[in-house]
N, C-alpha and C positions, 0 to 999 in steps of 0.2 A: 596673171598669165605666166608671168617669170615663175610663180610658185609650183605652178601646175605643170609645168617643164620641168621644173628640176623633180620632182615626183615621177614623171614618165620616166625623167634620164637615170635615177635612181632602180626602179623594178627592172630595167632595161638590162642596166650594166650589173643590176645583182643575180637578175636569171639566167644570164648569159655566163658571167663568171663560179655559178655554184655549177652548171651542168660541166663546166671546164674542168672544172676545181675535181669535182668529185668521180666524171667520167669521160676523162679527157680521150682514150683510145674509142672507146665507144662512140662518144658525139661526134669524133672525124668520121669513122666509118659510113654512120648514118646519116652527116651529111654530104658524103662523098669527100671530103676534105681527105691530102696526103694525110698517110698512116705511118709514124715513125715507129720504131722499136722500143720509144721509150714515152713515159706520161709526163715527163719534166717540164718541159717549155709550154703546153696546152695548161698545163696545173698553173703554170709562173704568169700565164696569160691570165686566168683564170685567178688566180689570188690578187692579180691587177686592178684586176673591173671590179672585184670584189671593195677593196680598199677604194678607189674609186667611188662605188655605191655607195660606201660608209660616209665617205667627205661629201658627197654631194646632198644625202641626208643628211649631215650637221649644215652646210649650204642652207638647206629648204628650210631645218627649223629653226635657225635665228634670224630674226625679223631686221636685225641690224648688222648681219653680215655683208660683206662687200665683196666675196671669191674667198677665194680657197686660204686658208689659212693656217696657221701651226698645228689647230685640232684636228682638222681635214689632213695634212700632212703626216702628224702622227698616227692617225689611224693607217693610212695605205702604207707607211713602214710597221707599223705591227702586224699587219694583215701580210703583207712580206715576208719579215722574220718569222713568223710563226709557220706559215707554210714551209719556207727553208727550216727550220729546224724540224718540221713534221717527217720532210722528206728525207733529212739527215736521219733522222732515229731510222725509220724504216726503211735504209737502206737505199733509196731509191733517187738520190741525189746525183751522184757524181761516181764513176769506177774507179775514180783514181785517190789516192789518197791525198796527192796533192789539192784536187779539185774537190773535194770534203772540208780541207785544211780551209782552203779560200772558201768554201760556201759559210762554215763556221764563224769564220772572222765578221765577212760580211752580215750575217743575222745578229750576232753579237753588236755589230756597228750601229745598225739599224734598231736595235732597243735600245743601246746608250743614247742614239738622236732620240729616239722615243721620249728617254726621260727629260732629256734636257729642255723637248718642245714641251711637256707635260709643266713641266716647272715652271717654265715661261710664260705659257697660256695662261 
């Protein structure tokens, strides 16, 4: 039963996070959800559930796993920085240059934890 739950909470948290992910102004309008001027925080939502989804499928397919873990972990910081750097290139991060500086650092942060949980694992 535990298996079969983390399977539902898996397609859950991945269909809900790709229509985020990819059409965040969009999916508020259509479900009536406030409409901000910007895709950032609905994407950051959406990259969330997404990494989420990822660790919860490593969850369901090891038979001797016990919760969430460093692989589960490093997946929703790659799924993180990778969005943040997505949104850095195409401009659509932060207006400030300061707040570019800080989203930089931070996705940088979050692959160097990347590797170190990789290493560990």
């Amino acid at each position: 039963m535990a298996h079969q739950l983390l399977w539902i909470e898996t397609l859950l948290k991945l269909s809900g996070g790709l229509v985020l992910l990819l059409l965040p102004l969009t999916s508020a309008r259509v479900l009536g959800l406030p409409v901000s001027t910007s895709g950032f925080w609905p994407r950051m939502l959406g990259a969330l559930l997404v990494g989420l989804a990822g660790a919860t499928f490593i969850e369901g397919s090891t038979s001797a796993s016990k919760g969430l873990g460093l692989a589960g972990m490093m997946i929703i910081n790659l799924v993180g920085a990778g969005t943040l750097i997505a949104l850095l290139v195409l401009g659509r991060a932060a207006a400030t240059g300061r707040g570019r500086a800080l989203l930089w650092v931070l996705a940088v942060l979050l692959v160097v934890l990347s590797l170190f949980e990789i290493a560990v694992a």
